[in-house]
Structure formats: structure tokens, C-alpha cells
C-alpha positions as CSV (number, residue, x, y, z in Angstrom):
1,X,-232.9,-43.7,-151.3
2,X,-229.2,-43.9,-151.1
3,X,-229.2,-39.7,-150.4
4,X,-232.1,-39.8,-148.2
5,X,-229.8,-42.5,-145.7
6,X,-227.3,-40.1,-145.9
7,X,-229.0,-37.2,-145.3
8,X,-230.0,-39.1,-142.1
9,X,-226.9,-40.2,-140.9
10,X,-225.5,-36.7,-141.5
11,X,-228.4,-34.9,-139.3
12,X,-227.7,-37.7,-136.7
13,X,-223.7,-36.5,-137.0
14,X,-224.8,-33.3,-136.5
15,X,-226.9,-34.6,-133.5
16,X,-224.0,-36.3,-132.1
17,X,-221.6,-32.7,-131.9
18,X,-224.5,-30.9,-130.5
19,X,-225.0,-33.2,-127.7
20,X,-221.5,-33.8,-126.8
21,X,-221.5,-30.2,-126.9
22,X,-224.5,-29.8,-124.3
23,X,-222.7,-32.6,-121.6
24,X,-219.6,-29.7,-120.9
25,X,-220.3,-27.1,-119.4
26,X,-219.1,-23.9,-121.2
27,X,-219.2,-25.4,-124.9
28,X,-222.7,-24.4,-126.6
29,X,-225.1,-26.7,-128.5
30,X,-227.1,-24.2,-129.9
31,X,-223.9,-22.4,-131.0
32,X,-223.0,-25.9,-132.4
33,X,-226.3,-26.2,-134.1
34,X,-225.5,-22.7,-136.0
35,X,-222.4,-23.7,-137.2
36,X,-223.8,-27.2,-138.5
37,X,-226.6,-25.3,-139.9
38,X,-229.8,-27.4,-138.1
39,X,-230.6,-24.1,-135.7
40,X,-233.1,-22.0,-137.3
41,X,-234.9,-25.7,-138.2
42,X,-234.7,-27.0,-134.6
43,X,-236.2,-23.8,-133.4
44,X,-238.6,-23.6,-135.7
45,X,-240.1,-27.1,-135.1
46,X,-239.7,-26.8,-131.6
47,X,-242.0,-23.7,-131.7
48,X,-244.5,-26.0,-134.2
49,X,-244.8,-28.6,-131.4
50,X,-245.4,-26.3,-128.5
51,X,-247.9,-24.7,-130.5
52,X,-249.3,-27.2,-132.1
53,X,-249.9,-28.7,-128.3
54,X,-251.3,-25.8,-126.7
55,X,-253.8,-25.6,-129.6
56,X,-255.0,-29.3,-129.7
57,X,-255.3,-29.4,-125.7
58,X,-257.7,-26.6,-126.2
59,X,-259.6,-27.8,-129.1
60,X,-260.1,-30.9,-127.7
61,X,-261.7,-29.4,-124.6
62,X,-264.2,-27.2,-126.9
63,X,-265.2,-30.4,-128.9
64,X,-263.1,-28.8,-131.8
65,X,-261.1,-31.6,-133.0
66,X,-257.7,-31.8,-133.8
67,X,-257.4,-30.0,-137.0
68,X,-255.2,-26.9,-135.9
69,X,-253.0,-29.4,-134.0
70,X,-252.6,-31.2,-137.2
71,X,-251.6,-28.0,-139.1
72,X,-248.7,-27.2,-136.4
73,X,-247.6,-30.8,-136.4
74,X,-247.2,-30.7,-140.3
75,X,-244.5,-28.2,-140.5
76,X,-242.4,-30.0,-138.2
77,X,-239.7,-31.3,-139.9
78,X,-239.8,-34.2,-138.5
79,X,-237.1,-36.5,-140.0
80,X,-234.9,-33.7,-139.0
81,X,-236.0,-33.6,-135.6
82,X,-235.9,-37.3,-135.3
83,X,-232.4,-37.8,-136.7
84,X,-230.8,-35.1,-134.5
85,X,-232.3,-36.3,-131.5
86,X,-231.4,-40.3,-131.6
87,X,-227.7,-38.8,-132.5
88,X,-228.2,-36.5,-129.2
89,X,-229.2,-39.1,-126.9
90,X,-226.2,-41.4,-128.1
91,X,-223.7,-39.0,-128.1
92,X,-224.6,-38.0,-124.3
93,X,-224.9,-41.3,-123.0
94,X,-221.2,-42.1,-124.4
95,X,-220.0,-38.6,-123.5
96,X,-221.0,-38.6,-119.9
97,X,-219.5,-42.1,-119.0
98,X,-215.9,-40.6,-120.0
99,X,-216.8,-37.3,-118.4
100,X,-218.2,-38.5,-115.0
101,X,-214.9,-39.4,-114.0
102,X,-213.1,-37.1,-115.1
103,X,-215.3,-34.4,-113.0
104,X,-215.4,-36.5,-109.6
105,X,-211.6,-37.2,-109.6
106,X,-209.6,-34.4,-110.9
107,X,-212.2,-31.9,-109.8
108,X,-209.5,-28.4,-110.2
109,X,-208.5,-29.8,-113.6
110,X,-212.0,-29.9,-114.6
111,X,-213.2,-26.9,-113.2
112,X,-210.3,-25.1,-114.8
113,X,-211.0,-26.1,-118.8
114,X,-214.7,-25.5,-117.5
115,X,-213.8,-22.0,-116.1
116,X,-211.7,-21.1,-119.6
117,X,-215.1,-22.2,-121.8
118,X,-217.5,-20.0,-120.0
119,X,-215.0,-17.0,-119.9
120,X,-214.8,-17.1,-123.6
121,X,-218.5,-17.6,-124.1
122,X,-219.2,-14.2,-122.2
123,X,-218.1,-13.0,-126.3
124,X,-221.7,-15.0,-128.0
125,X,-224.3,-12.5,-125.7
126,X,-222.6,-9.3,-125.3
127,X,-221.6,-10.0,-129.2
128,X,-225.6,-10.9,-129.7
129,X,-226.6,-7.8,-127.9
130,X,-224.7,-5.4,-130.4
131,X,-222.7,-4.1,-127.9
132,X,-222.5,-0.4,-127.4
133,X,-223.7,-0.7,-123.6
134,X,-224.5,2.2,-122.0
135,X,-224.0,2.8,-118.4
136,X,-227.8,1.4,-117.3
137,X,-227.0,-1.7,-119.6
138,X,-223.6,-2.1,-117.2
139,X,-225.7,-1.7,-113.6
140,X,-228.3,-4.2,-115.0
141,X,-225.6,-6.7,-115.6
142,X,-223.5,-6.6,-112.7
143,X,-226.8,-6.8,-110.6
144,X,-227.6,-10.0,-112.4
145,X,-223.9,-11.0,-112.2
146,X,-224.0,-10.2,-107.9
147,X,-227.0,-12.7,-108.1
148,X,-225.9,-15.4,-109.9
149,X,-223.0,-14.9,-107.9
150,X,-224.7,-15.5,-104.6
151,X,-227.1,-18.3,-105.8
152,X,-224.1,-20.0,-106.9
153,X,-222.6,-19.7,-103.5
154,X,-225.0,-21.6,-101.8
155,X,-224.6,-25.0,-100.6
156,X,-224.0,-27.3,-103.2
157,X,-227.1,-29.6,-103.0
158,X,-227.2,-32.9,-101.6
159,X,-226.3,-36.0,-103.9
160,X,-229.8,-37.1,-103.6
161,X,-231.6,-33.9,-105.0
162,X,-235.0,-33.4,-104.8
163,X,-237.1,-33.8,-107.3
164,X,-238.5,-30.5,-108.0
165,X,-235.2,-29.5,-108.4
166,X,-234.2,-32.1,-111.0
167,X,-236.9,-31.0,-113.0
168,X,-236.3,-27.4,-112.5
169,X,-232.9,-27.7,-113.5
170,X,-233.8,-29.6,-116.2
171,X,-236.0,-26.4,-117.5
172,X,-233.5,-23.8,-117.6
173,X,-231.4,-26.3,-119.1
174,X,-233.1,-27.2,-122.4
175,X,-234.2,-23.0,-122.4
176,X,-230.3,-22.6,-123.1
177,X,-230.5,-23.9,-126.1
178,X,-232.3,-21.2,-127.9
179,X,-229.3,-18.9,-127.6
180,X,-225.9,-20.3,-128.8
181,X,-223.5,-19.4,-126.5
182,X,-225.3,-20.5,-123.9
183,X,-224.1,-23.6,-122.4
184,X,-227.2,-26.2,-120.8
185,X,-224.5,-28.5,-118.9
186,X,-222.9,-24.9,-117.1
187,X,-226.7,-24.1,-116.0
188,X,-226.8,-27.3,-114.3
189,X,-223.3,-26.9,-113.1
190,X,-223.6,-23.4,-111.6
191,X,-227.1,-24.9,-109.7
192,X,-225.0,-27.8,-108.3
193,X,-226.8,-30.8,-110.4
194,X,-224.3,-31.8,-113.2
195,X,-222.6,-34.7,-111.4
196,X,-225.8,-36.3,-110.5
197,X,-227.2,-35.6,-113.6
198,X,-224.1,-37.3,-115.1
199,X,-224.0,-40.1,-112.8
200,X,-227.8,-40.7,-113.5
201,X,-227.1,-41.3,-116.8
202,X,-224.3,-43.3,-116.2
203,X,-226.4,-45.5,-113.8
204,X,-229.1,-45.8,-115.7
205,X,-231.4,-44.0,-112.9
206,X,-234.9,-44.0,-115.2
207,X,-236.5,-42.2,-111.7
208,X,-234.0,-39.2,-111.6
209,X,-234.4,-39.0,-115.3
210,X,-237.8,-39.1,-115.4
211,X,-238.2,-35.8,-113.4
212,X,-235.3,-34.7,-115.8
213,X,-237.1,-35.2,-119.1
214,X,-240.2,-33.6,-117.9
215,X,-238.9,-30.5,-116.8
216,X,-237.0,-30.5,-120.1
217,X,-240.5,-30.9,-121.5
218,X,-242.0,-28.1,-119.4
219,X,-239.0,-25.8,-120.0
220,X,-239.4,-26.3,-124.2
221,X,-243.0,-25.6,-123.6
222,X,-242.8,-22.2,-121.6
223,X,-239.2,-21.3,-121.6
224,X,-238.3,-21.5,-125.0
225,X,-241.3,-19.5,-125.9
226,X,-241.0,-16.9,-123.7
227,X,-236.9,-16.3,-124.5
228,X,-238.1,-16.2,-127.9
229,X,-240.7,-13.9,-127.5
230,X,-238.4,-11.8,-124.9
231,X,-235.3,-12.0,-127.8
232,X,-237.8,-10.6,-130.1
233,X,-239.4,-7.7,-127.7
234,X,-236.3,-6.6,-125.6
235,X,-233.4,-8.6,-127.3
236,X,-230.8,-6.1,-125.7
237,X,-232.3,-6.0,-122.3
238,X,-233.0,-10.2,-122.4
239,X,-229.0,-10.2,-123.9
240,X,-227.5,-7.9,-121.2
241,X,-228.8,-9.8,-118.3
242,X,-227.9,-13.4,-119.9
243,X,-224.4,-11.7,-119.9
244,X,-224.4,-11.2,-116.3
245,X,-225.8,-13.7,-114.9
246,X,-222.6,-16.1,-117.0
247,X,-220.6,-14.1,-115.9
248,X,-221.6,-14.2,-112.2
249,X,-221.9,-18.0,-112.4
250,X,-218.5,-18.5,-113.0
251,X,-218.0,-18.4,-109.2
252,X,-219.4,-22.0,-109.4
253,X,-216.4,-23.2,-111.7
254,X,-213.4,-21.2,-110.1
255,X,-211.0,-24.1,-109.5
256,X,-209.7,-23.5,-106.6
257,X,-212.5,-24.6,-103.7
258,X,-212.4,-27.0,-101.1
259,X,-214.1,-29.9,-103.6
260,X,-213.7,-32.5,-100.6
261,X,-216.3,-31.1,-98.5
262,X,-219.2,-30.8,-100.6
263,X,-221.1,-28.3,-99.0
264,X,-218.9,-25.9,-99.1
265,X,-218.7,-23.3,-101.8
266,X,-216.0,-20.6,-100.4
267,X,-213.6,-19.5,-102.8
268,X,-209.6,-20.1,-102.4
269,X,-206.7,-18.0,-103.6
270,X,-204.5,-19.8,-106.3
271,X,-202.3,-21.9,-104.0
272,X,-202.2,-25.6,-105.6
273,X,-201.0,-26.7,-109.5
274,X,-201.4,-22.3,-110.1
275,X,-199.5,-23.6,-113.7
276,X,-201.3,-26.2,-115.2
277,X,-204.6,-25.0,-113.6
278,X,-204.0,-21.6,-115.7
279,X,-202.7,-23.6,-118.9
280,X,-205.9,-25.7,-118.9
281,X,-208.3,-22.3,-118.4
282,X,-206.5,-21.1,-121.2
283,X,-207.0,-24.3,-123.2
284,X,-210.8,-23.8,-122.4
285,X,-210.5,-20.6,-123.3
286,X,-208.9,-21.1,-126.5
287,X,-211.1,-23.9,-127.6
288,X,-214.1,-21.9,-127.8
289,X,-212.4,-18.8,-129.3
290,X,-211.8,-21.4,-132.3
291,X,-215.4,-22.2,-132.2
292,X,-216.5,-18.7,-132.7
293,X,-213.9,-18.0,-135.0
294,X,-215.5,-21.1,-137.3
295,X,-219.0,-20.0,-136.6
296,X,-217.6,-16.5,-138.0
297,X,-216.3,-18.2,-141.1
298,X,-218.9,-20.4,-141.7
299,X,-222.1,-17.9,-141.2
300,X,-220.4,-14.6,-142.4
301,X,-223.8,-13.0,-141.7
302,X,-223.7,-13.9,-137.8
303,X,-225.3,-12.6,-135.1
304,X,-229.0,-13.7,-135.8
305,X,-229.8,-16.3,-133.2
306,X,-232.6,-17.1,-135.4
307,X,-235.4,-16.8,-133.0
308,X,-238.5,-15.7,-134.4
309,X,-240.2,-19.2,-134.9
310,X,-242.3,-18.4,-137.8
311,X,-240.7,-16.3,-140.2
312,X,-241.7,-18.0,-143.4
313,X,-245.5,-17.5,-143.1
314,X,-245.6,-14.6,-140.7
315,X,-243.3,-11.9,-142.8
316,X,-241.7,-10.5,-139.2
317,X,-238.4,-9.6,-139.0
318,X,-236.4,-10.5,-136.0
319,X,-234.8,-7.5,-134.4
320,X,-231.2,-6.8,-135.4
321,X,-228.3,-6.1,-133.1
322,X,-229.3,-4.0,-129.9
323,X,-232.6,-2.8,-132.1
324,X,-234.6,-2.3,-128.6
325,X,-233.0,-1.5,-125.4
């Protein structure tokens, strides 16, 4: 009993780093998941309960019971799941009440430690990919980067956002997590939602995260299974375009922008605090570079993303670094 609790409490510590990591932007929870070694369990599950839903709604509406659904529901690992969650919730609710302040008062300082993270992240997909690019690899890339770049410079939206667009967020959001090195809070801070998403948590705003929970719901049901299916299929094409669309998305996180008028997302030369700005960007940066440099030491063998959902009973293989192009 006394190792069970433990057990426990450590997958709820374990919780509690990956969803601190998923509240700033920049800093991965899946990559945090790899390091504490929950990733390939996570994903696995998740894939068991999207399955395992999509099988009982459709037995149930042939009058075939809920045996399959059972099956998939069985290999959860549950007290896994369960553990890392609770420490998730808790660790975001405290993180975002010492982060919302922080990111609607000293908005350049912010941006700038934000701006350093995702810089350094660029590394995890291009890394993932295998890297030998060739020069289609490089168009496909910048042409994501030019439109993430342009959907980033639209105006920011309203501090009331819609609710399609809460949920929507909230999709592509909880679809980072299947590759680390992908950051859910910079998704929703390159589409203009992390303060409110902050501040709803904060507040205590059950209506905004309502639509926020089930888009995170629809993007764990079709997201995450298409990303892995796509990781599996065309992992360097799927790797490649992740790459530039971050890197293209940085435009939302340059600190220097006129942050009192909230509409507008034109882009200032360095004029203001050009020091400490930089010094924090390079603190960013340098924080994750210790991350990856940990993740390095601790999985010598790096470089799966652990994405095919099944591997166990099905006997695939997931495709090794830049296998299909």
C-alpha cells in the first residue's frame, strides 16, 4: 500500500511539471512528459479512450453492446491517467494566477522570455524530422512559416472571444501535446487567446471553460489521432511543416509591439529596454536548451516521439528519423 501511495503521488508530481509546463508558452508538456517518462503511457491511453469511444457509440447504435468499448477501456492505465491529470489541473490553476499578471503588466518582459523558449524549441521538430532537408522540405516550410506569420498578424481578438473560437483553440491546443517540443500555451498565444484563457481560469469563468474543455475533448478525439496517424505516414513532411509554422508564429511573441492598443499587431524595431529585453530572450532561450540537453541525458535513445498508439499488440514500428518524405 505504502508504494502504491507513492507511486501516486509521484505520477501526480509528474502531472504537476507537465502542466506548469503547458501554462508558458514555449516550454513543452509533452517534451516534459518524455523526460519524466509518462509519454508513450499517456499516448497510449489516450488513443485507448478515443478508440474505445468511437467503437462503443457505434455498437451501441447496431444493438451490439458494449463489449469492444470495454476491451479499449481496459488497457487504459487508468490510475496513471488519473494521477497525472488531478496534478495537471492543480498545477495550472496555481500557475496561471502568478502568470496572469505577469503577462498583462510587463507585457515586453514576458513576450521576451516567451520569444527565447519558442526560438529554442524550433531544435525538438527539425531534430524529430532527422534533418537532412532538401530544398522542397525548405519552400514547404517557409510557406507554412509566411502563414502562420500572417494569421498571427491579425487583430488580436476581442477580450470577449467567441465561443467557437474558445473551443477551437482549445483543439489545437491539447493536439500539441502529442509532439514534445510543441508548446499548447504558444498555440493559444500565437491565436490571441492565452490571457483570456488565463484570466478564465483565474476567475473561475466555468462558461468560457466549458467551451474550452470540449474542444479539448474534440481535439483528443480527432486531432491527436490524425497527428498520429500523419507522424506515422509522412513524419518528415507532418515535422517540416510543424517547424514552420513555430517558426512563423514567433511574430506573435516579438516584444516589441504596441501592447497598449490591443488590436494592433504591427511589429516595432528594438527601441525600448533593447538590454534586458535581449537578456531575458536569451534566458528563454537558455532554459530550454537545458531541457533538451536533460531529455538527451535522460533518454539517450531520443528522437522517438512515441506515437504509434498500439505498439504492444500490433507489432508496427514507428518510422525512424526522416523515414518518409
Amino acid at each position: 500500500m505504502p508504494t502504491a501511495i507513492g507511486t501516486h503521488l509521484l505520477n501526480g508530481v509528474r502531472g504537476a511539471l507537465i502542466g506548469t509546463a503547458e501554462v508558458i508558452p514555449g516550454v513543452s508538456g509533452g517534451t516534459i512528459a518524455l523526460i519524466t517518462g509518462v509519454y508513450e503511457r499517456l499516448m497510449t491511453s489516450a488513443g485507448h479512450v478515443v478508440t474505445g469511444v468511437a467503437v462503443g457509440a457505434a455498437d451501441l447504435v447496431r444493438g451490439r453492446g458494449t463489449v469492444r468499448a470495454g476491451r479499449e477501456f481496459g488497457r487504459v492505465s487508468w490510475a496513471v491517467v488519473i494521477a497525472v491529470l488531478i496534478g495537471m489541473v492543480l498545477a495550472v490553476v496555481a500557475a496561471a494566477r502568478l502568470l496572469e499578471p505577469v503577462v498583462t503588466e510587463h507585457e515586453q518582459q514576458a513576450s521576451a522570455v516567451f520569444f527565447g523558449l519558442v526560438l529554442a524549441s524550433l531544435w525538438v521538430p527539425y531534430s524529430h524530422s532527422g534533418g537532412g532537408w532538401r530544398i522542397r522540405h525548405y519552400l514547404l516550410a517557409a510557406a507554412a512559416a509566411v502563414a502562420a506569420f500572417l494569421l498571427t498578424g491579425l487583430p488580436a481578438t476581442e477580450t470577449d472571444p467567441a465561443p467557437l473560437a474558445v473551443s477551437g483553440a482549445a483543439a489545437l491546443g491539447v493536439s500539441a501535446l502529442v509532439l514534445p517540443g510543441v508548446s499548447g500555451a504558444f498555440t493559444l498565444q500565437a491565436l490571441g487567446l492565452y490571457e483570456p484563457t488565463l484570466a478564465a481560469v483565474n476567475d473561475r469563468d466555468f462558461g468560457y471553460l466549458g467551451m474550452f474543455a470540449a474542444g479539448a475533448v474534440i481535439g483528443l478525439a480527432l486531432f491527436v489521432k490524425l497527428l498520429q496517424w500523419l507522424l506515422e505516414h509522412h513524419r518528415k513532411i507532418t515535422l517540416v511543416v510543424i517547424t514552420g509554422v513555430m517558426a512563423g508564429a514567433l511574430r506573435a511573441l516579438w516584444p516589441w509591439q504596441p501592447w497598449a492598443e490591443e488590436s494592433d499587431r504591427s511589429l516595432l524595431a528594438p527601441t525600448t529596454d533593447v538590454a534586458s529585453t535581449t537578456a531575458l530572450m536569451a534566458a528563454g532561450f537558455a532554459l530550454v536548451v537545458v531541457i533538451l540537453v536533460v531529455e538527451r541525458l535522460l533518454l539517450p535513445t531520443g528522437g522517438d516521439t512515441g506515437t504509434d498508439t498500439d505498439r504492444p499488440e500490433s507489432g508496427r514500428r514507428a518510422p525512424r528519423h526522416g523515414s518518409r518524405t
